[in-house]
KEMI-60100 format. One record per residue (C-alpha): residue number from 0; x, y, z; residue in three letters. Coordinates in steps of 0.02 Angstrom, whole numbers, plus 50000, padded with zeros to 5 digits. Layout:
{NUM {X Y Z} 'ALA'}
...
END
This chain:
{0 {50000 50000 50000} 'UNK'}
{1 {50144 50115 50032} 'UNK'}
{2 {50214 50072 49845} 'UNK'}
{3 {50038 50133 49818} 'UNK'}
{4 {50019 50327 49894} 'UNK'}
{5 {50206 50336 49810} 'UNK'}
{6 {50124 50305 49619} 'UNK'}
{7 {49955 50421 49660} 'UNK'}
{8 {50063 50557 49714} 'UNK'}
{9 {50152 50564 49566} 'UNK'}
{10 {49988 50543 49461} 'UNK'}
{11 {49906 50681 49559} 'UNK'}
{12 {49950 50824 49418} 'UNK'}
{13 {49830 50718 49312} 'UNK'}
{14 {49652 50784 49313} 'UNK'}
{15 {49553 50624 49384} 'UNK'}
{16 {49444 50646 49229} 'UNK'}
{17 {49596 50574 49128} 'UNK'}
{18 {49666 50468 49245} 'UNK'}
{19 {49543 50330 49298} 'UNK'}
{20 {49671 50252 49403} 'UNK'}
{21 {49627 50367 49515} 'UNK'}
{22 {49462 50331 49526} 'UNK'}
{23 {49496 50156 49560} 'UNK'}
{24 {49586 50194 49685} 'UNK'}
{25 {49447 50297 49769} 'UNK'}
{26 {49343 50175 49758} 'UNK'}
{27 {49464 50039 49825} 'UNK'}
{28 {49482 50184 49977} 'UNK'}
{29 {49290 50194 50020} 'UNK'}
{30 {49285 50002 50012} 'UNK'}
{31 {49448 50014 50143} 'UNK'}
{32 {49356 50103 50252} 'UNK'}
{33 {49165 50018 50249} 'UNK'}
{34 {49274 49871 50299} 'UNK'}
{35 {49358 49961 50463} 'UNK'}
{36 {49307 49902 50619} 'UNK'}
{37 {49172 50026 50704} 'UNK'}
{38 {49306 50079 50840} 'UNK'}
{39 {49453 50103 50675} 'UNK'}
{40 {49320 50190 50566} 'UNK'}
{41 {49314 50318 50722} 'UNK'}
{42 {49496 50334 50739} 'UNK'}
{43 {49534 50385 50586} 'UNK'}
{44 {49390 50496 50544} 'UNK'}
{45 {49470 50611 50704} 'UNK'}
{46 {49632 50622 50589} 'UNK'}
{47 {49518 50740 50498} 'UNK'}
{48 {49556 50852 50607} 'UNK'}
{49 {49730 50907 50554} 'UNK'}
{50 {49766 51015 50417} 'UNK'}
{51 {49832 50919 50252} 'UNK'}
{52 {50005 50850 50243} 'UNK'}
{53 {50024 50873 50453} 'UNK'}
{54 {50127 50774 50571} 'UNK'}
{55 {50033 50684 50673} 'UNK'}
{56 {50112 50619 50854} 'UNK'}
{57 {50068 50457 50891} 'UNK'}
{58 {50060 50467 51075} 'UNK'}
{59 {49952 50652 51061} 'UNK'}
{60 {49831 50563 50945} 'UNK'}
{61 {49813 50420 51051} 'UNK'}
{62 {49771 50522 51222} 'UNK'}
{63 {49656 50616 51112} 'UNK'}
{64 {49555 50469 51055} 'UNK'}
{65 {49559 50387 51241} 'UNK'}
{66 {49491 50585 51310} 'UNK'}
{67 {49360 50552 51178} 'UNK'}
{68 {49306 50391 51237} 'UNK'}
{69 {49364 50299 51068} 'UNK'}
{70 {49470 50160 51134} 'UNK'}
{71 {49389 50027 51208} 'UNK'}
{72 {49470 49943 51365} 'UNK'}
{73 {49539 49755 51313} 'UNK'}
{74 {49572 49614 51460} 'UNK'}
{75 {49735 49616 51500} 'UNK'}
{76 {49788 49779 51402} 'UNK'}
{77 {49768 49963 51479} 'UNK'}
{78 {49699 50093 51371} 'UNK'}
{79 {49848 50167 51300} 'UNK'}
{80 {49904 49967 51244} 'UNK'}
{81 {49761 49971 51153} 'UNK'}
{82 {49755 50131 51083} 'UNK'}
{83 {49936 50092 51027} 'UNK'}
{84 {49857 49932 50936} 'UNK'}
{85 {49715 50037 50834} 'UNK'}
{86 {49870 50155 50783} 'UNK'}
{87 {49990 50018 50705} 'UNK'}
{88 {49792 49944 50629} 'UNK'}
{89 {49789 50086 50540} 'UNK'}
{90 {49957 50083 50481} 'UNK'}
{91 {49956 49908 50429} 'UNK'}
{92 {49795 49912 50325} 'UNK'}
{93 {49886 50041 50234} 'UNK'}
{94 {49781 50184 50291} 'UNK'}
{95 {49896 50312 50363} 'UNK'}
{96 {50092 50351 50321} 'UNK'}
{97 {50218 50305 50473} 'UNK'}
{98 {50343 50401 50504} 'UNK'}
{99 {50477 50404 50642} 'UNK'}
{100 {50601 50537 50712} 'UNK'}
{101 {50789 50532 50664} 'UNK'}
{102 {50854 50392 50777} 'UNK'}
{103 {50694 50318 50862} 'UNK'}
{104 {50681 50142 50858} 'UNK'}
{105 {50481 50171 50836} 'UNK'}
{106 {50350 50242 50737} 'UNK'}
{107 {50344 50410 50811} 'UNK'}
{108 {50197 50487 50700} 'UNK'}
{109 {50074 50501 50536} 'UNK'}
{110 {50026 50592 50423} 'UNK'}
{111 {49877 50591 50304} 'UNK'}
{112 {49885 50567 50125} 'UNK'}
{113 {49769 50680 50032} 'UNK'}
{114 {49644 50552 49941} 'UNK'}
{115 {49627 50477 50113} 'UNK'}
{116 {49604 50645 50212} 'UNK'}
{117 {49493 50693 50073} 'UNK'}
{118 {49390 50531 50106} 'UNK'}
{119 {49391 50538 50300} 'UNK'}
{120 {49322 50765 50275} 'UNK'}
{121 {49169 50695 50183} 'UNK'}
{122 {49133 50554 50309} 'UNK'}
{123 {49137 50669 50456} 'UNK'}
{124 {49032 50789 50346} 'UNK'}
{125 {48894 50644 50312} 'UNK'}
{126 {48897 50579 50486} 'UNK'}
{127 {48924 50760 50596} 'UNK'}
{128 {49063 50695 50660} 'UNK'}
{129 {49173 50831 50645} 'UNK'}
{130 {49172 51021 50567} 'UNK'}
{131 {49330 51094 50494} 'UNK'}
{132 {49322 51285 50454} 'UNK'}
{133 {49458 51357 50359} 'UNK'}
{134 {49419 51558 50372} 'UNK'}
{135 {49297 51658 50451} 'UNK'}
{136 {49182 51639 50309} 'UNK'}
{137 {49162 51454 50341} 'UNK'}
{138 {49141 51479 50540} 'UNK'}
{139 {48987 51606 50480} 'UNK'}
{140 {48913 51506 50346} 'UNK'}
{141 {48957 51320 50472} 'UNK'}
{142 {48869 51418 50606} 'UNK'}
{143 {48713 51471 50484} 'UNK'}
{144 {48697 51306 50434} 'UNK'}
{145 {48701 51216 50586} 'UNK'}
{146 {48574 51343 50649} 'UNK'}
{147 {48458 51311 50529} 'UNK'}
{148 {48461 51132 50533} 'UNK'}
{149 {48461 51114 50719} 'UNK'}
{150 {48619 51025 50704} 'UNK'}
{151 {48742 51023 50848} 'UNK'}
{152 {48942 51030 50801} 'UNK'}
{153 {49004 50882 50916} 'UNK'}
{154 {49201 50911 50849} 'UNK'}
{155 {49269 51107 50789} 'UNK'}
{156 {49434 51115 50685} 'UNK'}
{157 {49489 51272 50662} 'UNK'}
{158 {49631 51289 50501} 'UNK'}
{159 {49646 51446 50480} 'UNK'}
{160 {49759 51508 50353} 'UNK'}
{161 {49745 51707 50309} 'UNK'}
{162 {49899 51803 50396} 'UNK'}
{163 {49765 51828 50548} 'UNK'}
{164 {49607 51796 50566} 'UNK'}
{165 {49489 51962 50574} 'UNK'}
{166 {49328 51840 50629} 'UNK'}
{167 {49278 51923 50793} 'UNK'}
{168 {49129 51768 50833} 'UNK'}
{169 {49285 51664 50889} 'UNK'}
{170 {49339 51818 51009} 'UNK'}
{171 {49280 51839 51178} 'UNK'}
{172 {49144 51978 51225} 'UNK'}
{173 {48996 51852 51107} 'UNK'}
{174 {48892 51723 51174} 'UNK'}
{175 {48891 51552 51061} 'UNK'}
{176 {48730 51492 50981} 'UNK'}
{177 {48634 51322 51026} 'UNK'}
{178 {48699 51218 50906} 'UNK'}
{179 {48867 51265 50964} 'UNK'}
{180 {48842 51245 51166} 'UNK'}
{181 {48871 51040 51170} 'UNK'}
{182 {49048 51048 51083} 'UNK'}
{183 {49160 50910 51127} 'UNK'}
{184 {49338 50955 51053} 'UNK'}
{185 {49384 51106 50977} 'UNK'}
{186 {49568 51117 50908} 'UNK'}
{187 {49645 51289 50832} 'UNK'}
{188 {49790 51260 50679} 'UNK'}
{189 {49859 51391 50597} 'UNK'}
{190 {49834 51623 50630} 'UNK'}
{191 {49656 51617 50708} 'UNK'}
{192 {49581 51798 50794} 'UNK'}
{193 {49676 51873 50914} 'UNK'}
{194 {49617 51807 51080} 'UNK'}
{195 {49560 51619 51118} 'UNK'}
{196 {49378 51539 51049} 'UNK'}
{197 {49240 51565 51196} 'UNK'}
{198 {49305 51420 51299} 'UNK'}
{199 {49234 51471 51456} 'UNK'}
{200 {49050 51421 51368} 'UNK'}
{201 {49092 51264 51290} 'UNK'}
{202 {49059 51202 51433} 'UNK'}
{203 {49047 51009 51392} 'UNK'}
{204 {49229 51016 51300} 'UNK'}
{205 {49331 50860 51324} 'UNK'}
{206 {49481 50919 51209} 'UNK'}
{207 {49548 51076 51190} 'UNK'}
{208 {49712 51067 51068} 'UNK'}
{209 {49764 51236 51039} 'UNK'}
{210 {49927 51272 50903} 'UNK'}
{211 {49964 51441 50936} 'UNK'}
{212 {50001 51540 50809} 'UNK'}
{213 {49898 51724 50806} 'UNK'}
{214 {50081 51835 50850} 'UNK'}
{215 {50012 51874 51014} 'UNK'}
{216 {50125 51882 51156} 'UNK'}
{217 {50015 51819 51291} 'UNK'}
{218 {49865 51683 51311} 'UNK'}
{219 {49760 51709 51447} 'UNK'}
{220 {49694 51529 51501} 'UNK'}
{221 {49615 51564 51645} 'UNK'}
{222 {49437 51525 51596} 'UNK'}
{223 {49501 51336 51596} 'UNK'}
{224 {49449 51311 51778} 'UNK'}
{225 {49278 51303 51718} 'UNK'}
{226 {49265 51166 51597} 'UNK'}
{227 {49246 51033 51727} 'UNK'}
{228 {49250 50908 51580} 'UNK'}
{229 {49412 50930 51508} 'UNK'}
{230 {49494 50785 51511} 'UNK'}
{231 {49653 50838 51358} 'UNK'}
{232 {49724 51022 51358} 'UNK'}
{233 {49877 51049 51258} 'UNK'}
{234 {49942 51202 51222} 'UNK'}
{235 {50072 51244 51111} 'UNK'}
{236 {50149 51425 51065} 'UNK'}
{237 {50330 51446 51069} 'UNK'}
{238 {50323 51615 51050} 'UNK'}
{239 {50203 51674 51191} 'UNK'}
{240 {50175 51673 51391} 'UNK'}
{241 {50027 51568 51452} 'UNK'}
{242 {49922 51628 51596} 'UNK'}
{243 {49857 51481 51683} 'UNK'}
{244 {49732 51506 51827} 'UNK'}
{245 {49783 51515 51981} 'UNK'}
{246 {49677 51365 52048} 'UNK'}
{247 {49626 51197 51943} 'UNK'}
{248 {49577 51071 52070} 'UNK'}
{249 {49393 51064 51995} 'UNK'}
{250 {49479 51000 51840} 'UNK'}
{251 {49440 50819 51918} 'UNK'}
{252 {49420 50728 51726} 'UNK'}
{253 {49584 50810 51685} 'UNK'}
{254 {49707 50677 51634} 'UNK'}
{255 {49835 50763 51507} 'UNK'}
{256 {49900 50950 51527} 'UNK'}
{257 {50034 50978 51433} 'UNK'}
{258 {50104 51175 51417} 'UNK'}
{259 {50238 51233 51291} 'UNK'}
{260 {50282 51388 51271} 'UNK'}
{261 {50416 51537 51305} 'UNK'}
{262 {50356 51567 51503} 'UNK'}
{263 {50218 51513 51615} 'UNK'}
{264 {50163 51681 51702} 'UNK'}
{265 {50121 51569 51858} 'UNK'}
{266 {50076 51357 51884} 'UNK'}
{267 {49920 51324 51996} 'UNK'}
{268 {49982 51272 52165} 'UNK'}
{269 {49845 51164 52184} 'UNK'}
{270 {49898 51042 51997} 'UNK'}
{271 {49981 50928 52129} 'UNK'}
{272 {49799 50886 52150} 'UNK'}
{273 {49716 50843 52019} 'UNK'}
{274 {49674 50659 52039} 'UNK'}
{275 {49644 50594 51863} 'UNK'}
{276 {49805 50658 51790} 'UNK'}
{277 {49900 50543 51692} 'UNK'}
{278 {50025 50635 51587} 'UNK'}
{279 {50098 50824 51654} 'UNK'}
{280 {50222 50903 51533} 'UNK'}
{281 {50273 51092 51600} 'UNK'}
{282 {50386 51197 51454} 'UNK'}
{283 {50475 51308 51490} 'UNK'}
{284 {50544 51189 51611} 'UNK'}
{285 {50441 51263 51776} 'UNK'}
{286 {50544 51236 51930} 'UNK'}
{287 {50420 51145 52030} 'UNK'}
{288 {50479 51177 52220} 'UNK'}
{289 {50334 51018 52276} 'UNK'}
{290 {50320 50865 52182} 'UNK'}
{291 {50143 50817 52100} 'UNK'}
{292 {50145 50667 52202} 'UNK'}
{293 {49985 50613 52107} 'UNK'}
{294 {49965 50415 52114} 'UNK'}
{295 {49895 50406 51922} 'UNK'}
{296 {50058 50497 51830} 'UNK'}
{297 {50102 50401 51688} 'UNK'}
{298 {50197 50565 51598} 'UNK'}
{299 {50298 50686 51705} 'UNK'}
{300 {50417 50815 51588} 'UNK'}
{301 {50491 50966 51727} 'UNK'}
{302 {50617 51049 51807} 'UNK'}
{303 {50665 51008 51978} 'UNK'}
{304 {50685 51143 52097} 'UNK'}
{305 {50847 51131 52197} 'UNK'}
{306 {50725 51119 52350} 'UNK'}
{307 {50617 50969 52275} 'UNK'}
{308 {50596 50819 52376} 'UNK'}
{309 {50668 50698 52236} 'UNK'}
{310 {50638 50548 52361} 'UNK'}
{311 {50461 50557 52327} 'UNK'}
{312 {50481 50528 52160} 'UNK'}
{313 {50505 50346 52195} 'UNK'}
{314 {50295 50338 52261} 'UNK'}
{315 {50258 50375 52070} 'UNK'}
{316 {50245 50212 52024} 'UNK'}
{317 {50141 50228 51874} 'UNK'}
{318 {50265 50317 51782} 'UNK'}
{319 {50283 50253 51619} 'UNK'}
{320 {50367 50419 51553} 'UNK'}
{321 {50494 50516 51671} 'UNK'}
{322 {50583 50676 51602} 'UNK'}
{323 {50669 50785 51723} 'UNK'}
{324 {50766 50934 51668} 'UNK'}
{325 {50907 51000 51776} 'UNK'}
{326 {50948 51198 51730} 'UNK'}
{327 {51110 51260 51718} 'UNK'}
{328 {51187 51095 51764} 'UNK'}
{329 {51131 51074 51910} 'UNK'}
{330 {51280 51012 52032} 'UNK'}
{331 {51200 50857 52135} 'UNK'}
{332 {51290 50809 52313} 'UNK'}
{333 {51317 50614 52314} 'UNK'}
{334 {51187 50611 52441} 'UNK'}
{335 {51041 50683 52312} 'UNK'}
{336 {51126 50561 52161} 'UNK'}
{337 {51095 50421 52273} 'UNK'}
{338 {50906 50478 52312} 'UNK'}
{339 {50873 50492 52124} 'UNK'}
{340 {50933 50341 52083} 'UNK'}
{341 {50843 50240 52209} 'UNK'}
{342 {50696 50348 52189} 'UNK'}
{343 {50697 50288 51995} 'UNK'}
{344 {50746 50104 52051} 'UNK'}
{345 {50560 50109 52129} 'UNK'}
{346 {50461 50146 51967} 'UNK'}
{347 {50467 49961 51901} 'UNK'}
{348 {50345 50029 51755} 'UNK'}
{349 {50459 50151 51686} 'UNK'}
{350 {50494 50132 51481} 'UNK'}
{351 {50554 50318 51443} 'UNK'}
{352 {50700 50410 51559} 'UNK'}
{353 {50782 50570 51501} 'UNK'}
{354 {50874 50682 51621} 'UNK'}
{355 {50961 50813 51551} 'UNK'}
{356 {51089 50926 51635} 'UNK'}
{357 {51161 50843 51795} 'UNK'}
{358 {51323 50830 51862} 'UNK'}
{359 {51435 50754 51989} 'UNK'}
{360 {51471 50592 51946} 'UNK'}
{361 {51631 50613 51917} 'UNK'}
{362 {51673 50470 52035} 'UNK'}
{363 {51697 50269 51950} 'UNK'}
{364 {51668 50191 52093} 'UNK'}
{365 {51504 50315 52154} 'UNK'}
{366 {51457 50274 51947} 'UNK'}
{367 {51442 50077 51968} 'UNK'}
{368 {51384 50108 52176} 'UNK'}
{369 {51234 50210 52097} 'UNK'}
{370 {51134 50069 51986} 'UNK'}
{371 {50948 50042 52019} 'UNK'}
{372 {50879 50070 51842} 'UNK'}
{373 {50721 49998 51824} 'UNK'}
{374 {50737 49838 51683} 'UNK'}
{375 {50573 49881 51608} 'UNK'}
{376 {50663 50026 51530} 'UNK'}
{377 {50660 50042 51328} 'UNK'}
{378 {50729 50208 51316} 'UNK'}
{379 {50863 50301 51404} 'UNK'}
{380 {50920 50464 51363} 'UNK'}
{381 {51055 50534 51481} 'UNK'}
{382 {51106 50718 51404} 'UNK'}
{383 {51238 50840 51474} 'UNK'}
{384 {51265 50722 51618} 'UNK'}
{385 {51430 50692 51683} 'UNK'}
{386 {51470 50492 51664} 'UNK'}
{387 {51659 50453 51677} 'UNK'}
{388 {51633 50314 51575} 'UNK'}
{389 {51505 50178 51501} 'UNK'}
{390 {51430 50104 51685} 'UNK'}
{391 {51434 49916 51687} 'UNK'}
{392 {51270 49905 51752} 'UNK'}
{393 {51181 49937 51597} 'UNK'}
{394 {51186 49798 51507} 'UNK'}
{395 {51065 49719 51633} 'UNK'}
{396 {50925 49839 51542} 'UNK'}
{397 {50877 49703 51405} 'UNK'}
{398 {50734 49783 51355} 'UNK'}
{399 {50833 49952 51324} 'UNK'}
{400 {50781 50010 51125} 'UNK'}
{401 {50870 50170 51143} 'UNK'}
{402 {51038 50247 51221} 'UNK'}
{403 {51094 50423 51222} 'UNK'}
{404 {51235 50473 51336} 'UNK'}
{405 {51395 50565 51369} 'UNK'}
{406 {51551 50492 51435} 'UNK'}
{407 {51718 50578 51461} 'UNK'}
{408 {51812 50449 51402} 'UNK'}
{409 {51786 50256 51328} 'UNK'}
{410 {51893 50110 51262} 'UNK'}
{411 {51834 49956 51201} 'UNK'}
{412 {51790 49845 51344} 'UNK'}
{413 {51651 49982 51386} 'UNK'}
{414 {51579 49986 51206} 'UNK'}
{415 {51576 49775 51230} 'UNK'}
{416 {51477 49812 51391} 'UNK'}
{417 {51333 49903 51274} 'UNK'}
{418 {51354 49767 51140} 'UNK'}
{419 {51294 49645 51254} 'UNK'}
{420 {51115 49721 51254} 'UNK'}
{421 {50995 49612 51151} 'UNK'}
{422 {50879 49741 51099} 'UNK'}
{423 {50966 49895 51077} 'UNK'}
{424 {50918 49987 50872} 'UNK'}
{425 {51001 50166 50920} 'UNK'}
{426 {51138 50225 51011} 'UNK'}
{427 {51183 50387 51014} 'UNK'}
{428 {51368 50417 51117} 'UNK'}
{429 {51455 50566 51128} 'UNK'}
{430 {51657 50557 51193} 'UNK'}
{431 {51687 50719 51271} 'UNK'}
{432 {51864 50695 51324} 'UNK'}
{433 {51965 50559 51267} 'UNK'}
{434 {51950 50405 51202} 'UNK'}
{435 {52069 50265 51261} 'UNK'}
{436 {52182 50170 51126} 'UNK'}
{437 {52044 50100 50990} 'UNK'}
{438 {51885 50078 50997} 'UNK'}
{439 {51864 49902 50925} 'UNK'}
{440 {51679 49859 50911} 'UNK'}
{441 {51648 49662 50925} 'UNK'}
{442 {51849 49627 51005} 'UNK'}
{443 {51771 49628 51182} 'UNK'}
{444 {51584 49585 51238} 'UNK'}
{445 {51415 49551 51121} 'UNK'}
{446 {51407 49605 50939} 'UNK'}
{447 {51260 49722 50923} 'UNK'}
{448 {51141 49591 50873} 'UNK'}
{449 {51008 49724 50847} 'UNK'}
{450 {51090 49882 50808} 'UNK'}
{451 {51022 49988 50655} 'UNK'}
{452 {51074 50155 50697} 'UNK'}
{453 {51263 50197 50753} 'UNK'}
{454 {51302 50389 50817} 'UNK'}
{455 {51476 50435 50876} 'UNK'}
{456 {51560 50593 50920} 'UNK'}
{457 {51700 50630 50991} 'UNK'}
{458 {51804 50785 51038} 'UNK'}
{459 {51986 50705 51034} 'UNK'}
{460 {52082 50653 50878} 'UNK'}
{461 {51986 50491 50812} 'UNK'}
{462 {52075 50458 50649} 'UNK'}
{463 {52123 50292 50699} 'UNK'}
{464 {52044 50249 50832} 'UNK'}
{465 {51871 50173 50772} 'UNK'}
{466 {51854 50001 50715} 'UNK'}
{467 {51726 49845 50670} 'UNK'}
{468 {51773 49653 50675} 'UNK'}
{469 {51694 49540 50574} 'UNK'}
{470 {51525 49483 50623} 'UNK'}
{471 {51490 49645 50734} 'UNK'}
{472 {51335 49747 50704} 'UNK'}
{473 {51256 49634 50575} 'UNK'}
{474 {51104 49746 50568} 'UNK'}
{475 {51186 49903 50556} 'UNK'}
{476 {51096 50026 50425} 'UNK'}
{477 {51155 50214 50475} 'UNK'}
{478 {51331 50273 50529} 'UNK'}
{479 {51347 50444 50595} 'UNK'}
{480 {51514 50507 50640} 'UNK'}
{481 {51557 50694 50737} 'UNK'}
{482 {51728 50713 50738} 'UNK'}
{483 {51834 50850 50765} 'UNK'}
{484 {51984 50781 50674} 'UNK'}
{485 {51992 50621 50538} 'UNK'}
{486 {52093 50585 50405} 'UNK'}
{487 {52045 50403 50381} 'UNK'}
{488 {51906 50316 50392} 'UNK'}
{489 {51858 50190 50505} 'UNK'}
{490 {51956 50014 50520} 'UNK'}
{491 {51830 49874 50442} 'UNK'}
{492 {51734 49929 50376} 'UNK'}
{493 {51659 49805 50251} 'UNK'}
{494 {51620 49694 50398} 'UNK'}
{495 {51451 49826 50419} 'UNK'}
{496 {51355 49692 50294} 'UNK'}
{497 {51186 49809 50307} 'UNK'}
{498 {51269 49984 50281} 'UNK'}
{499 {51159 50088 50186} 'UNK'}
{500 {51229 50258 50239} 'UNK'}
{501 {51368 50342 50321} 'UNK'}
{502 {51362 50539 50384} 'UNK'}
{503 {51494 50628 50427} 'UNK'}
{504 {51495 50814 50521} 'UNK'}
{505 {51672 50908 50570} 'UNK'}
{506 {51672 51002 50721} 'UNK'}
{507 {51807 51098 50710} 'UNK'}
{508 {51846 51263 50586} 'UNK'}
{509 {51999 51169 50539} 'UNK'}
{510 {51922 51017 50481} 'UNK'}
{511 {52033 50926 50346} 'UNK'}
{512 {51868 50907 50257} 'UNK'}
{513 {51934 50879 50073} 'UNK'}
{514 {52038 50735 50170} 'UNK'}
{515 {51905 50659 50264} 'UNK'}
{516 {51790 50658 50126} 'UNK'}
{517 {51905 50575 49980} 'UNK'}
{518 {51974 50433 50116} 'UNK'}
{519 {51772 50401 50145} 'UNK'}
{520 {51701 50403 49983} 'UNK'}
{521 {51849 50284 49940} 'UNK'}
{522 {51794 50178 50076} 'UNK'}
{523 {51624 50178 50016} 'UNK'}
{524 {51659 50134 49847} 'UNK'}
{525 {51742 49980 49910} 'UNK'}
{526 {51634 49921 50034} 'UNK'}
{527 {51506 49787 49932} 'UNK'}
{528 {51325 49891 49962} 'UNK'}
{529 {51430 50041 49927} 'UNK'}
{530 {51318 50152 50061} 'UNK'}
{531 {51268 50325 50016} 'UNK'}
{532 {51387 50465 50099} 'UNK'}
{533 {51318 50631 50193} 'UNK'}
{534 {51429 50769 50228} 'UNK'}
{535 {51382 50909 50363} 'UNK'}
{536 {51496 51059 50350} 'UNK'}
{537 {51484 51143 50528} 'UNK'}
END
């Protein structure tokens, strides 16, 4: 099916009169989608939603359709399992596009093809199921219609595309009409009015997805403390400060609140209530001085306070998803590295760590004393933190997908440590001080049995020092090499049997680039798949 959106994309300059191809393929569409499952059908008439050619998160998408009461709860399987199962459905019927960040070992996302979204927009037009307005002409003439046929707008999309929106009906100061007072979801794309919709009267609104984008400097939210349905708020505007209000305990159905923007003016005392909450993402990172010690956290994304209690981190133990981000690089006493790590040890349902920005363990022997990860882990991302070296410890993670970390130095013993993980597809290591003789991969430890993805940078000289036996990595696809000085390429190579592509970026301004690039591309030409070469110039 993929094969297939590749040829109707390129047949799409051919007016469907001419082309009955595409007609057949229409057809074979519809017939696609009579066939879907009632609870699939639903699920991807939401993607509707989106404006055309958007990337769709898979993990937003999938709250969304659990806030709207899509996914159905399956013995032995949680909610967001099985929400997880309709997504890959889709995918493997052919019906959406995955796609997946740079190194992720998963589908990360969607998108829509147009047929298909095209498909879906006249569904949700038949069935009610969801009104997208593109201007304020098609809010008026939506809100005429659905006044004079009595017809209540469950779902509002709002894709508006003018430099900004003049349509003062989606400004406050007006009251909504009838057929607008039972609204479920209403999501904002694109330069709506200045100001937000009348969300303090849509009273009944499980979703509110807001993508701001109207140049304003400041969104007030403080109405939210009203809609005592809500159960989904994101907000996202870069650009702007939020206002939040100052108290949201009555937000009892809340269980995703997720905040991105330049500054949060204040953060409701009382959000370390809220008893449904599943998933809490604060950006900026807000430093919390309390912990949300809320029982139901499956998401928690913010900035420690230097006061925190970190020790109560370890009574989360729902956490499926813990990102903590220390400012300034926050300079931890032994004492607090040893609570954090025991405090993680505790959350024995944790599949996503990143902590970014801690140091202090500069210490070997505090390194291996420290271990308590969790083994349910499938991700790890450990960024700015101070590791001597590669700890021994983790090779007990055998679930582990994913590993991003710096080390000041490495040698080859500790990259045999990481080959011995059976599961790991990315790994992502940066060398910030010096690496010890060659790294050999495959002359000490496992092999890499599942590695697809290879990123290495290092500061030092690493001309030489880099290397592949025979038999290591026998799934490697992607090579990705930061160097700050290189003459010749790696040692062995040909022994990478997958190699599809290597990448190279120079870090320095005195990169020997014309150097680096001839000893590669001669290295590629040799090598049997003869992998494609990247060059980033920095």
């Amino acid at each position: 099916m993929m094969k297939e959106w590749e040829n109707i994309g390129n047949s799409l300059g051919t007016p469907s009169g001419a082309n009955p191809r595409l007609e057949g393929m229409r057809k074979i569409l519809n017939l696609s989608y009579k066939n879907l499952p009632f609870h699939l059908r639903t699920c991807l008439m939401y993607l509707a939603k989106y404006p055309e050619d958007y990337f769709i998160q898979r993990d937003d998408v999938i709250k969304q359709w659990i806030a709207e009461g899509f996914v159905r709860s399956s013995p032995g399987q949680d909610l967001e399992d099985t929400g997880n199962s309709y997504f890959n459905e889709l995918i493997n019927r052919g019906l959406i596009k995955p796609e997946q960040k740079n190194y992720f070992p998963r589908v990360t996302g969607c998108r829509v093809h147009d047929m298909m979204l095209d498909l879906i927009l006249s569904k949700c037009q038949e069935d009610n199921f969801i009104t997208v307005d593109y201007n304020c002409e098609d809010y008026i003439s939506m809100a005429t219609q659905h006044g004079y046929n009595c017809n209540k707008v469950r779902r509002l999309s709002l894709q508006f595309k003018a430099a900004k929106s003049a349509c003062r009906m989606l400004t406050e100061g007006r009251e909504i009409p009838d057929h607008l007072a039972q609204v479920r979801s209403v999501s904002l794309f694109g330069k709506h009015a200045s100001g937000l919709p009348l969300l303090l009267q849509f009273k009944y609104l499980r979703v509110l997805h807001i993508m701001w984008n109207d140049g304003s400097d400041r969104a007030d939210l403080t109405s939210l403390s009203q809609l005592l349905h809500l159960r989904y708020l994101m907000f996202v505007g870069r650009s702007c400060k939020v206002e939040l209000p100052s108290r949201i305990c009555g937000l009892v159905n809340l269980e995703t609140l997720e905040i991105e923007c330049s500054s949060i003016v204040s953060v409701p005392l009382d959000i370390v209530s809220l008893p449904s909450l599943y998933h809490l993402m604060l950006q900026p990172k807000w430093p919390l001085n309390r912990l949300p010690i809320i029982k139901s956290l499956r998401t928690l994304d913010i900035s420690p306070s230097m006061g925190m209690d970190i020790k109560a981190l370890g009574e989360l133990t729902n956490l499926r998803e813990l990102k903590l981000y220390f400012a300034k690089k926050m300079m931890l006493t032994v004492g607090s590295l040893g609570t954090l790590w025991s405090s993680i040890g505790k959350l024995q349902n944790l599949r996503y760590l990143r902590i970014i920005g801690i140091s202090g363990i500069a210490d070997e022997d505090l390194l291996d004393s420290l271990w308590s990860f969790p083994r349910s882990l499938e991700i790890v991302i450990l960024r700015d933190c101070g590791f001597p070296r590669v700890p021994r410890w983790i090779n007990s993670l055998s679930n582990l997908t994913l590993l991003y970390m710096f080390v000041s130095e490495t040698c080859t013993d500790e990259v045999g440590v990481l080959g011995e993980l059976p599961s790991l597809i990315s790994l992502k290591l940066y060398v910030y001080g010096q690496i010890k003789g060659t790294i050999m991969f495959g002359a000490s430890g496992g092999s890499f049995p599942a590695l697809e993805f290879l990123f290495l940078s290092c500061d030092g000289d690493a001309s030489a020092q880099l290397g592949f036996k025979e038999g290591v990595l026998p799934k490697l696809e992607r090579l990705q090499l930061m160097l700050y000085n290189c003459l010749l390429p790696p040692i062995g190579m040909e022994h990478l049997l997958s190699l599809q592509l290597i990448e190279l970026e120079g870090k320095s301004k005195t990169y020997p680039w014309d150097a680096a690039e001839c000893a590669l591309r001669n290295a590629a030409q040799a090598h049997p798949n003869r992998p494609a070469l990247k060059f980033h110039r920095v």
